[in-house]
C-alpha positions in Angstrom: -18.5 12.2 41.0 -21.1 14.9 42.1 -19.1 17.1 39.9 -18.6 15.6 36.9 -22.0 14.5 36.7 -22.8 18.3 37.2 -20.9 19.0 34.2 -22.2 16.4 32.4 -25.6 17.3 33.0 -24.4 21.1 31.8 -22.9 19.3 28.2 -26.7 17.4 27.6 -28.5 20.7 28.4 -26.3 22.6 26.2 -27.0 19.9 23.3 -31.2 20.5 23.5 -31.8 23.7 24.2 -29.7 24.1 21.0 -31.5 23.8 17.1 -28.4 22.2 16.0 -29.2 19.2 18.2 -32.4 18.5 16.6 -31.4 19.3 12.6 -28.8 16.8 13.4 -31.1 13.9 14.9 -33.5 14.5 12.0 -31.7 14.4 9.1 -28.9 11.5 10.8 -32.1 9.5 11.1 -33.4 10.7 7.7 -30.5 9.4 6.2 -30.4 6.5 8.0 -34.4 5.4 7.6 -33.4 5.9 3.8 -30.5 3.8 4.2 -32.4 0.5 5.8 -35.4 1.0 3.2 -32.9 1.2 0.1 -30.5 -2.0 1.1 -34.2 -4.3 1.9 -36.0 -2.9 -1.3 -32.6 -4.3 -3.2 -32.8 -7.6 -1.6 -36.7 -7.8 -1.5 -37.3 -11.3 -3.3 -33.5 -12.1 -4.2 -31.9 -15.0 -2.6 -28.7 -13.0 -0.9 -25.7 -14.6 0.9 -25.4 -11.4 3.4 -27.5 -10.9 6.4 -29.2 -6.9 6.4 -27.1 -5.9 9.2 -24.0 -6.6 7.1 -25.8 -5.3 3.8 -27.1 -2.1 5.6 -23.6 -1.1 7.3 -21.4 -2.0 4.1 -23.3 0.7 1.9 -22.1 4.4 1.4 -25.5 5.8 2.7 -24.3 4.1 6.0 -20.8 5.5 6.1 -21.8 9.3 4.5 -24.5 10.8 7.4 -22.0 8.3 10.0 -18.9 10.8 9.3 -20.6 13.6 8.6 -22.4 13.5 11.9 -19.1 13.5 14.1 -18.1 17.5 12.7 -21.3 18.5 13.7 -21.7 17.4 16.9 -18.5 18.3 18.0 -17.6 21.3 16.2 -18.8 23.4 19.2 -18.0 22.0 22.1 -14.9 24.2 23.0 -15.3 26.1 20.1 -18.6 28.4 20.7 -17.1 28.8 24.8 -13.7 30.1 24.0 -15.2 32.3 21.8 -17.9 33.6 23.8 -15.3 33.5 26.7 -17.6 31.2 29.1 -15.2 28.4 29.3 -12.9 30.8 31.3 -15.8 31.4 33.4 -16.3 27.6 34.3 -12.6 27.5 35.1 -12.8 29.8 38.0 -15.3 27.4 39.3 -13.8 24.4 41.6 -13.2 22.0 39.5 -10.9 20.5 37.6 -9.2 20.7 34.1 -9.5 17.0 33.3 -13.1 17.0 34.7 -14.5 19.3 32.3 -12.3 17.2 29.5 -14.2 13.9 30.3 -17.6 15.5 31.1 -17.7 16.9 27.4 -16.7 13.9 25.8 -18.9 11.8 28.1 -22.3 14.6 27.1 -21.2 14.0 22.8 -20.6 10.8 23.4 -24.2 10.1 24.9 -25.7 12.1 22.7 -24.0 10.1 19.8 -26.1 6.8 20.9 -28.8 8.6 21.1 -28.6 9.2 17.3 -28.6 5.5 17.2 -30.9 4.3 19.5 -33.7 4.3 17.3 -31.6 2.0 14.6 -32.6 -0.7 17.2 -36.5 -0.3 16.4 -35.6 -0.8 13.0 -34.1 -4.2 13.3 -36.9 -4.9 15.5 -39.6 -3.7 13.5 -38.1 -6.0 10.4 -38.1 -8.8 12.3 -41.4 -8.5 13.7 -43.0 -7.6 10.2 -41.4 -10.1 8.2 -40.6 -12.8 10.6 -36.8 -13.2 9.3 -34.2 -12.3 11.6 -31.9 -9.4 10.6 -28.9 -11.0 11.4 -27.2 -14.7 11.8 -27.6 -15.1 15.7 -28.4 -12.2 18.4 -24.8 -11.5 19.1 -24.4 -9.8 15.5 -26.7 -7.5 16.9 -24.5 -7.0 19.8 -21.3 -6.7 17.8 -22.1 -4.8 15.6 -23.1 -2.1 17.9 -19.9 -2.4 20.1 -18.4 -1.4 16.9 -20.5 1.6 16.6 -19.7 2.7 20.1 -15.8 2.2 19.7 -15.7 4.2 16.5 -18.1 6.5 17.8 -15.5 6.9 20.7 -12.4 7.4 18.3 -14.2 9.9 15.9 -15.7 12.1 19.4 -12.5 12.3 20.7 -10.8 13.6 17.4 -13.9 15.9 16.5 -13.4 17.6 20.2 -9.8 18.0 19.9 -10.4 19.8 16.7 -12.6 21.9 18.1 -10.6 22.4 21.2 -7.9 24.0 18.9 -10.0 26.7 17.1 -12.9 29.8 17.9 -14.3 28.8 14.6 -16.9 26.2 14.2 -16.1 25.9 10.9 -12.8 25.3 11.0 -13.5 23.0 13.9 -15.8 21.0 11.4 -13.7 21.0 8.4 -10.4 19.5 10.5 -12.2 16.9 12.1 -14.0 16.0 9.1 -10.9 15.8 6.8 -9.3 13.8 9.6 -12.1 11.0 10.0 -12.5 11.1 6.3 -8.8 10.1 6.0 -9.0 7.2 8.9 -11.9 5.7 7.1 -10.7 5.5 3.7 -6.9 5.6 4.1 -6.7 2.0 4.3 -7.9 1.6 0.9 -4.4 3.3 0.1 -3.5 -0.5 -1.3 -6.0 -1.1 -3.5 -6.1 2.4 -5.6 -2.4 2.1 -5.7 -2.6 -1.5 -6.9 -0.2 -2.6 -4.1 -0.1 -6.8 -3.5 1.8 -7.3 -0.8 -0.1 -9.0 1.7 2.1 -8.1 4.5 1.0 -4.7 3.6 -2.8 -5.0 3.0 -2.9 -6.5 6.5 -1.2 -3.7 8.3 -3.4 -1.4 6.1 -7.0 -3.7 7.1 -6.1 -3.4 11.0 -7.0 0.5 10.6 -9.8 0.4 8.4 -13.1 1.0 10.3 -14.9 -0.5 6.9 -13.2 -4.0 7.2 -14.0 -3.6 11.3 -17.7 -3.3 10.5 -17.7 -6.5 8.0 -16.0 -8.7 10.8 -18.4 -6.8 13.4 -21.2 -7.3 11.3 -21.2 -10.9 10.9 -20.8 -11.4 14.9 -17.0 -11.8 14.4 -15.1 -9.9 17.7 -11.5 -9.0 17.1 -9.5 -7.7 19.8 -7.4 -5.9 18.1 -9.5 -3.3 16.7 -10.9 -2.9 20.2 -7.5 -2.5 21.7 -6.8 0.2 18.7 -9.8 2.3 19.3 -9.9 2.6 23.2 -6.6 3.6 22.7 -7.0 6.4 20.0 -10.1 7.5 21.8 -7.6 7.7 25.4 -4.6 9.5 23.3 -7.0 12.1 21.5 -8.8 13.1 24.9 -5.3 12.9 26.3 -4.4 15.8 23.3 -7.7 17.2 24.2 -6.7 18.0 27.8 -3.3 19.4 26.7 -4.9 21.6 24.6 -7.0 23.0 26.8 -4.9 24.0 29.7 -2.5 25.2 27.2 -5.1 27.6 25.6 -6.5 28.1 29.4 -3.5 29.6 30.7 -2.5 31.4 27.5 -5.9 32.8 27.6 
């Protein structure tokens, strides 16, 4: 445990005493601040059916900085030390492969809900200005972040396998944001190709991290896309690991 935290503590450091760090958390929480004020001036006066939690998470300024943000995070992680060699370095230390694996993921990971965190005061601050509650019951609150964190789990684990495959940051960025891109909007696959099978659709809405967020959203848990993204994350940091003893020892 000593060591991983070690390591862990060596992934945080490397996030702020890095620019890249704070451009993110500024304009992620730019984007989002924009987001909240948009979705409450369009419902400011109207009678609406939808609580803001669900209005705010349904929109495309929600889902645009929220996929964009998992290529940049990630994108040097394994990247910027295999190219400047000091991931071979930390491999002549004592510890272990699978160590350094989980410690990275566990440091982006953290620093993911820290992007987030302040979404809370949001909520808060509606609810204490207005005196209407943001959601149907306290456990939309709740659920809806769970959701956050699982997907936020899923999309970490496939930005740092990209970036555990290439030097380039770039490339890193560009593979991991094609790939996210493609889990969030794949599932509309049905609709754009008119397809009415519902046998299909529901295959098709048990991958899609939009129709997660409008069950989430409304306090509805669903086991099954919990069970889909703990295992995603565990196969992709399972890749991860693969891939970085294989370009370890080729190295």
């Amino acid at each position: 445990m000593k060591t991983f935290l070690t390591l862990f503590s060596r992934e945080l450091k490397s996030f702020f005493y890095s620019p890249i760090a704070y451009v993110v958390l500024f304009y992620f929480l730019l984007l989002a601040g924009v987001n909240f004020w948009y979705q409450i001036q369009l419902v400011n006066g109207y009678p609406a059916e939808v609580t803001i939690v669900e209005i705010v998470f349904a929109q495309a300024l929600f889902w645009f900085p929220f996929i964009l943000s998992f290529p940049l995070i990630t994108m040097r992680v394994y990247s910027e030390e295999f190219r400047m060699g000091t991931l071979e370095t930390l491999t002549t230390a004592p510890v272990k492969d699978w160590q350094i694996v989980l410690a990275k993921f566990a440091g982006v990971l953290f620093f993911y809900c820290i992007l987030w965190a302040p979404s809370f005061l949001s909520f808060a601050t509606f609810q204490y200005i207005t005196g209407h509650n943001a959601a149907n019951a306290a456990g939309a609150y709740l659920t809806t972040f769970l959701l956050l964190f699982l997907m936020g789990m899923f999309f970490c684990s496939i930005g740092l396998l990209a970036s555990a495959l290439t030097k380039d940051q770039i490339i890193a960025a560009t593979i991991s944001f094609s790939v996210i891109l493609l889990c969030v909007f794949l599932p509309f696959l049905p609709t754009v190709m008119n397809i009415t099978s519902p046998a299909i659709k529901e295959i098709f809405a048990y991958f899609s991290p939009v129709q997660h967020m409008e069950d989430f959203s409304k306090g509805i848990i669903d086991s099954r896309p919990v069970v889909w993204y703990l295992s995603m994350t565990a196969l992709m940091t399972y890749l991860t690991l693969q891939v970085f003893q294989f370009r370890k020892w080729k190295a």
